[in-house]
C-alpha positions as CSV (number, residue, x, y, z in Angstrom):
1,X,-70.1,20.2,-50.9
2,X,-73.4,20.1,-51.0
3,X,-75.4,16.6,-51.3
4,X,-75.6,16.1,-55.2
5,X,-79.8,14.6,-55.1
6,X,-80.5,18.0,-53.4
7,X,-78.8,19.8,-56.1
8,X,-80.7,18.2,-59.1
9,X,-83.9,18.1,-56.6
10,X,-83.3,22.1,-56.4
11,X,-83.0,22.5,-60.7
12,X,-86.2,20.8,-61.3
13,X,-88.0,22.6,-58.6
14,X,-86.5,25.8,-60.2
15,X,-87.3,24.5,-63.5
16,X,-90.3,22.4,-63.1
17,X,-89.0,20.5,-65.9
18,X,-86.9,17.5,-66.2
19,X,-85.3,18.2,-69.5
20,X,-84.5,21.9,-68.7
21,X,-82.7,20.9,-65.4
22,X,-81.1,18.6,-66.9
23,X,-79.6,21.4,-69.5
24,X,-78.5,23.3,-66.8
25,X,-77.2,20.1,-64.7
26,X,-75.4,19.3,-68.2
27,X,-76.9,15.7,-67.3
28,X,-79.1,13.6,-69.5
29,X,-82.4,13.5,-68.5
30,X,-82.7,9.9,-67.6
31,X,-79.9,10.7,-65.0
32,X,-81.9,13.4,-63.6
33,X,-85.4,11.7,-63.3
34,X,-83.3,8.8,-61.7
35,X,-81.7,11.2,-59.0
36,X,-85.3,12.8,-58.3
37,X,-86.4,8.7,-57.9
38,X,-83.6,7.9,-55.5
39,X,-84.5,11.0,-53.1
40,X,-88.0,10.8,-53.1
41,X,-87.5,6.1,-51.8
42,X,-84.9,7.8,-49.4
43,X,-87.3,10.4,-48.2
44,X,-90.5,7.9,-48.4
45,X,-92.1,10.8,-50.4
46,X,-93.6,11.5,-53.6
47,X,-91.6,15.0,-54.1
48,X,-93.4,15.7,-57.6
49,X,-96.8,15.5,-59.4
50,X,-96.0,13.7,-62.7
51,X,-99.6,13.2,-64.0
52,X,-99.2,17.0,-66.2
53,X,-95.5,15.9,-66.9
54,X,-96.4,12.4,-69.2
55,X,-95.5,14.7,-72.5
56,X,-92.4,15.4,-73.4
57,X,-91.3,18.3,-72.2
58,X,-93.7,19.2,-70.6
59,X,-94.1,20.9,-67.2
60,X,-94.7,19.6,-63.2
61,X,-95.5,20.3,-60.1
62,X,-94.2,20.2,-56.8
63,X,-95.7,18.4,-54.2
64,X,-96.7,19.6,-50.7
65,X,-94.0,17.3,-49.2
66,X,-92.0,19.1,-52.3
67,X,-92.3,22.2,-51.6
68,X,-91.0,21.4,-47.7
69,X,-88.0,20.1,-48.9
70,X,-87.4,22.5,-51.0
71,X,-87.5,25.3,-48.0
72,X,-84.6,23.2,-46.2
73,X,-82.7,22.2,-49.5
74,X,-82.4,26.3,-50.0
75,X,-81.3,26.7,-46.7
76,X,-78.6,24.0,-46.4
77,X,-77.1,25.1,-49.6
78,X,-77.1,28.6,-48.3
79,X,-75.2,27.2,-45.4
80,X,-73.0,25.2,-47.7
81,X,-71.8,28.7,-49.2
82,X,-71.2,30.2,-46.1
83,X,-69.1,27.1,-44.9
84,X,-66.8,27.0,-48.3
85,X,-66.5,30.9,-47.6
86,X,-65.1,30.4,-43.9
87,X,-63.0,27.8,-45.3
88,X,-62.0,29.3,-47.8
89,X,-60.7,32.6,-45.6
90,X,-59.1,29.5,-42.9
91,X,-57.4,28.7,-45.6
92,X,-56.7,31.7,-47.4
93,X,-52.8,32.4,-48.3
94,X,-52.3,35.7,-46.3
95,X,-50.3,38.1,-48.9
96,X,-50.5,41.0,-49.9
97,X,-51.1,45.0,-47.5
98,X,-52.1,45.1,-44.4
99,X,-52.9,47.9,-42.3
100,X,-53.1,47.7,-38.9
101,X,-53.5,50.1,-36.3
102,X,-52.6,50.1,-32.3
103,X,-52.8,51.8,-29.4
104,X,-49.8,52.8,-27.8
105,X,-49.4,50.3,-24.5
106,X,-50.1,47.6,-27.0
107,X,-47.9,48.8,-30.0
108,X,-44.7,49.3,-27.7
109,X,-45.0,45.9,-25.4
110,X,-47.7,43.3,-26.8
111,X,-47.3,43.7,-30.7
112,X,-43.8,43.2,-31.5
113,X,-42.9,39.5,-30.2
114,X,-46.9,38.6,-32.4
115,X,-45.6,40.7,-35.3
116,X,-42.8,38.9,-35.5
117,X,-43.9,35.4,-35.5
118,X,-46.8,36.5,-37.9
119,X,-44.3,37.9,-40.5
120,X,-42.2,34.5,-40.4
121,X,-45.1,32.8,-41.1
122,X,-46.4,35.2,-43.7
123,X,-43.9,36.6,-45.2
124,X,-45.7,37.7,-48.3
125,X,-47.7,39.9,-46.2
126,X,-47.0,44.0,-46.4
127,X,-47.5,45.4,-42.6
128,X,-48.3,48.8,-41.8
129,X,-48.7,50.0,-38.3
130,X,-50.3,53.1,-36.9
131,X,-50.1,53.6,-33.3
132,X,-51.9,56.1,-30.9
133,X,-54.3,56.2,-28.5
134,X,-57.5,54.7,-28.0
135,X,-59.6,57.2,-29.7
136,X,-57.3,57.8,-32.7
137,X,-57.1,54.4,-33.1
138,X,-60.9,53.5,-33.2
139,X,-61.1,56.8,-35.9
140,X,-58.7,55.6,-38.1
141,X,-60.7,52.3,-37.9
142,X,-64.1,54.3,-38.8
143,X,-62.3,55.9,-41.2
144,X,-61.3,52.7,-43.0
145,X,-57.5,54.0,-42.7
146,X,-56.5,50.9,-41.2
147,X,-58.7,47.4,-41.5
148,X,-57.9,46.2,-37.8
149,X,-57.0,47.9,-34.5
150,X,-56.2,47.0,-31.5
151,X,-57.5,49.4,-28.4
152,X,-57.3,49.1,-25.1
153,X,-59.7,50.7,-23.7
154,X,-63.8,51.1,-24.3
155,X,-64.3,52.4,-28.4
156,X,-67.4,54.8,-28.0
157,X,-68.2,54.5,-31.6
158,X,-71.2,52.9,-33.1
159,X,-69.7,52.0,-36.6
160,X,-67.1,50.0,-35.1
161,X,-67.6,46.1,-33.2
162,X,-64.5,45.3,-30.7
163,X,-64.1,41.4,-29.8
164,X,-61.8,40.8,-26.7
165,X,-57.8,39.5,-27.5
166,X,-56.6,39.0,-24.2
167,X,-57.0,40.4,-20.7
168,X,-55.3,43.0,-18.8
169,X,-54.6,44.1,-15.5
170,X,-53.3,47.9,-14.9
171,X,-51.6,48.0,-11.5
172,X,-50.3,51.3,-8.8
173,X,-46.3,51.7,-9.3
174,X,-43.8,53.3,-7.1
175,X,-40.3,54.2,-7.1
176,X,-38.1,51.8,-4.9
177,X,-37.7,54.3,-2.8
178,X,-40.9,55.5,-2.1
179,X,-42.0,54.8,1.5
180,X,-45.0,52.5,0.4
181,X,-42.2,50.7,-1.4
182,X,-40.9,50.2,1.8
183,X,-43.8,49.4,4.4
184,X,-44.7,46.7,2.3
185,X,-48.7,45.8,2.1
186,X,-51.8,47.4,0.5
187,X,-52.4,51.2,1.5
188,X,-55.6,53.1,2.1
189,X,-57.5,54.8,-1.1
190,X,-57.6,57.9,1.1
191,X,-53.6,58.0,0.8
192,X,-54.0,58.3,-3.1
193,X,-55.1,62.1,-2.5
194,X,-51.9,62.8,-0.8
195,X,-49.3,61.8,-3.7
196,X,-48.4,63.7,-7.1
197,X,-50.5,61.2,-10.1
198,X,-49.0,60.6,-13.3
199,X,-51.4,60.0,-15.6
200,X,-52.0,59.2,-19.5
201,X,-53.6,62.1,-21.7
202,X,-57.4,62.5,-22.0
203,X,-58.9,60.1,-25.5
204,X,-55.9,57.3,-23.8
205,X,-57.9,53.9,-23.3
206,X,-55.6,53.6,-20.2
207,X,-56.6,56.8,-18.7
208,X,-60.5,55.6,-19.3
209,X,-59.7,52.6,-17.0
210,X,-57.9,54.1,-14.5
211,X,-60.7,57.0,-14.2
212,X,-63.5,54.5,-14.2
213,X,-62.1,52.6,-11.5
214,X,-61.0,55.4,-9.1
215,X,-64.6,57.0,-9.8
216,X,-66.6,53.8,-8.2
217,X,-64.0,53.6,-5.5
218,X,-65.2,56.9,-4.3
219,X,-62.2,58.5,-5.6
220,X,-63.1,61.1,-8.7
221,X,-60.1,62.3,-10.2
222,X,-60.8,66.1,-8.8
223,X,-59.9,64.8,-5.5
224,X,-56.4,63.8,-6.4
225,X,-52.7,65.7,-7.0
226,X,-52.5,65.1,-10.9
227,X,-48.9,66.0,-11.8
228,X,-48.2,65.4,-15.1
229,X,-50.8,63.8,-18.1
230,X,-47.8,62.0,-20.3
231,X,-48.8,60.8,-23.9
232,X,-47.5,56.8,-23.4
233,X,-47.2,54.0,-20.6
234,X,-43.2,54.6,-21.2
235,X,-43.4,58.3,-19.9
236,X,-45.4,57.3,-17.1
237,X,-42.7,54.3,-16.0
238,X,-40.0,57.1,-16.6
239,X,-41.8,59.5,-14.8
240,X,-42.0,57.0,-11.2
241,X,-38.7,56.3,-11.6
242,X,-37.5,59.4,-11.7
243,X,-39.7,59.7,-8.5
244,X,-42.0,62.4,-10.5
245,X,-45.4,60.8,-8.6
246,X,-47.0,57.8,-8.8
247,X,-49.0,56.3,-11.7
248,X,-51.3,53.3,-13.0
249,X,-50.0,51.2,-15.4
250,X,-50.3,48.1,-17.8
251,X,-48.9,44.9,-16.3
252,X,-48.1,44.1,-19.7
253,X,-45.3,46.9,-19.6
254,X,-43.7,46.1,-16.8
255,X,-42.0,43.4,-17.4
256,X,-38.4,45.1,-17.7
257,X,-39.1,47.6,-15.0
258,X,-39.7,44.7,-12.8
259,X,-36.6,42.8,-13.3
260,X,-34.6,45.5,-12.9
261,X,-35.8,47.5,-10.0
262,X,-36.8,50.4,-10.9
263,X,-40.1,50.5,-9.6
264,X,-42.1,48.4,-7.4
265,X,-46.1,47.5,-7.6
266,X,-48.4,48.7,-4.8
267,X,-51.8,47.5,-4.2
268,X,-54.8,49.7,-3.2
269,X,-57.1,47.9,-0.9
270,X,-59.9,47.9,-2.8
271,X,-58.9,48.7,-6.1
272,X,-58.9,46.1,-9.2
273,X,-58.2,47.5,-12.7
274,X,-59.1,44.8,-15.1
275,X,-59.5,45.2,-18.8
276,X,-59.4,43.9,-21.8
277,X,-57.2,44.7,-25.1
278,X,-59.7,44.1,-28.0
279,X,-59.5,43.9,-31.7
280,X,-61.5,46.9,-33.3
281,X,-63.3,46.8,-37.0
282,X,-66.1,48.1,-38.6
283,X,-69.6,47.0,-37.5
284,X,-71.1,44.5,-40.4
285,X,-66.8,44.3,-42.4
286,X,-66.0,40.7,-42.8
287,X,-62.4,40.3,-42.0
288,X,-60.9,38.5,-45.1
289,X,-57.6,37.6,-46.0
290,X,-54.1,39.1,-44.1
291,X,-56.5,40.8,-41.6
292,X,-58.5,37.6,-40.8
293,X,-55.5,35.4,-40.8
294,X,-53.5,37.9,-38.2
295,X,-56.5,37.9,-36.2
296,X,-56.6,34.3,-35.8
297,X,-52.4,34.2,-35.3
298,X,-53.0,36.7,-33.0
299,X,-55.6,35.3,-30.8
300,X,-53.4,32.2,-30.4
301,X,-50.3,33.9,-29.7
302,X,-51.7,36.3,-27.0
303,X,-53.5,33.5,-25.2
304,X,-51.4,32.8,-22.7
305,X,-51.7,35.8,-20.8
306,X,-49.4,38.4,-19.6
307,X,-46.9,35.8,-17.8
C-alpha cells in the first residue's frame, strides 16, 4: 500500500547505497537510481548528495531536503501498517473461541436476539458466556477469563477501558394494583420513603445507578424501606408483581411485563435514571478477531435503541 518511490527512497536512505538497496529491493540498480530520479523532479528537490557516490559502489549522503522526507516517508509507512492491520481485523474471518462475559440485565434481555444473528453470520465462531453482575463481570475481564464484557453499570477498575454500546433508561415499576398504578401521574420523591424497595444486590451495576440517582435527589438509600436485595432484574419484576414492594428497573426488561400487565411504570418527579451498557476490555488489549468482529456486529445491532 504504500507509494512504491517512497519505498526505494526509504532503502537508499537506510542503505546510503544504490547498489545495496537495490539487493534488498531485489531491483537492478538502474531501476533504483531511476525511481530516486522520478521523486526528487516530482518533489523539485535534490534528495541526495552524489558527488561521494561517482565510484561504484560507493556510499552517499542525504540531503537536508533528504533527510525531511525521510521523517514523513517513516511516518506514512508506519501509518500504512497500521491501516493494513485495521483492515485486516475488518476483514478478518471471525472463527474460532470466544469468551464473552455479561452482566445479568444484559445477558437475560439484550444478548440473546445479537447472539443469535452473530452466530448465523459466524458460524465458525465457539461462544462462551459468563454472566454476573457488574463487578464479577469487570474481574473476570481483568482477569483475562473472558476477552469482552459487557456491564452495565460504572467498572471501578483501572486495568480495564469501557466504550458505550447503547443507552439505557431504568424506570420505577408497580404492581397494577398498586394505588400509584391507579392515580395516574408522577408522585412525590418524599413518597418513596413510605413503600417496601426491592432492590439488586450490592457489586450489581443496576443497584450503582439506582443509588447514585436517589443519593443526588436528596434521597440516600438509609432513608428508604429496603425489603428485599434480589440477585437479577427477573426477581425484582417477580417480586412487584407479586406486590412484594416497588423496585427500579431496566426498560430493556420490560418489554413482556409490559404487554401483559403485570406491572405498570411510575415516574418520580424529578428522577431520571440514564445509563449506558458498555463493552468492557483490558486497558492497552487490541480487540482482534471473533472479539473485534462481535464488537462491531454488536454495535450495529444494538443501535436502534431499546424500542
Amino acid at each position: 500500500m504504500e507509494n512504491f518511490r517512497l519505498r526505494v527512497f526509504r532503502a537508499v536512505a537506510e542503505e546510503l547505497s544504490f547498489r545495496k538497496a537495490a539487493e534488498v529491493l531485489h531491483l537492478s540498480q538502474p531501476a533504483v537510481s531511476q525511481h530516486v530520479r522520478a521523486l526528487e523532479e516530482e518533489a523539485g528537490v535534490q534528495l541526495f548528495d552524489r558527488a561521494r557516490g561517482a565510484g561504484h559502489g560507493s556510499q552517499i549522503s542525504l540531503t537536508e531536503a533528504g533527510r525531511v522526507l525521510l521523517r514523513y516517508a517513516n511516518a506514512a509507512a508506519e501509518t500504512m501498517v497500521e491501516a493494513r492491520r485495521s483492515l485486516a481485523a475488518l476483514h478478518e474471518e471471525a472463527d474460532g473461541p470466544l469468551k464473552l462475559g455479561a452482566s445479568t440485565t444484559v445477558a437475560q434481555y439484550l444478548l440473546p436476539r445479537i447472539l443469535g444473528a452473530f452466530l448465523k453470520q459466524y458460524p465458525q465462531v465457539k461462544l462462551s458466556l459468563v454472566s454476573g453482575n457488574t463487578e464479577q463481570i469487570v474481574e473476570a475481564v481483568a482477569e483475562k477469563k473472558v476477552e469482552l464484557g459487557i456491564i452495565e453499570g460504572p467498572a471501578m477498575r483501572r486495568e480495564v477501558k469501557t466504550e458505550r454500546m447503547v443507552q439505557d433508561e431504568m424506570v420505577l415499576i408497580v404492581s397494577p394494583n398498586h394505588v400509584w398504578a391507579r392515580k395516574g401521574g408522577a408522585i412525590e420523591k418524599k413518597e418513596l420513603a413510605k413503600v417496601p424497595l426491592l432492590l439488586r444486590e450490592r457489586g450489581s451495576g443496576s443497584r450503582r445507578v439506582v443509588e447514585r440517582a436517589l443519593k443526588k435527589l436528596g434521597l440516600p438509600l438509609r432513608s428508604l424501606q429496603v425489603a428485599m436485595e434480589l440477585d437479577s432484574t427477573e426477581a425484582i419484576i417477580s417480586g412487584v408483581e407479586a406486590e412484594l414492594g416497588v423496585g427500579f428497573v431496566s426498560l430493556w426488561a420490560l418489554g413482556k411485563a409490559l404487554r401483559l400487565g403485570t406491572v405498570k411504570v411510575v415516574a418520580v418527579k424529578g428522577l431520571e435514571m440514564r445509563r449506558d451498557f458498555s463493552f468492557v476490555r483490558l486497558a492497552g488489549a487490541e480487540m482482534t478477531g471473533a472479539a473485534a468482529a462481535f464488537q462491531r456486529f454488536a454495535l450495529g445491532a444494538a443501535g436502534g435503541g431499546n424500542s
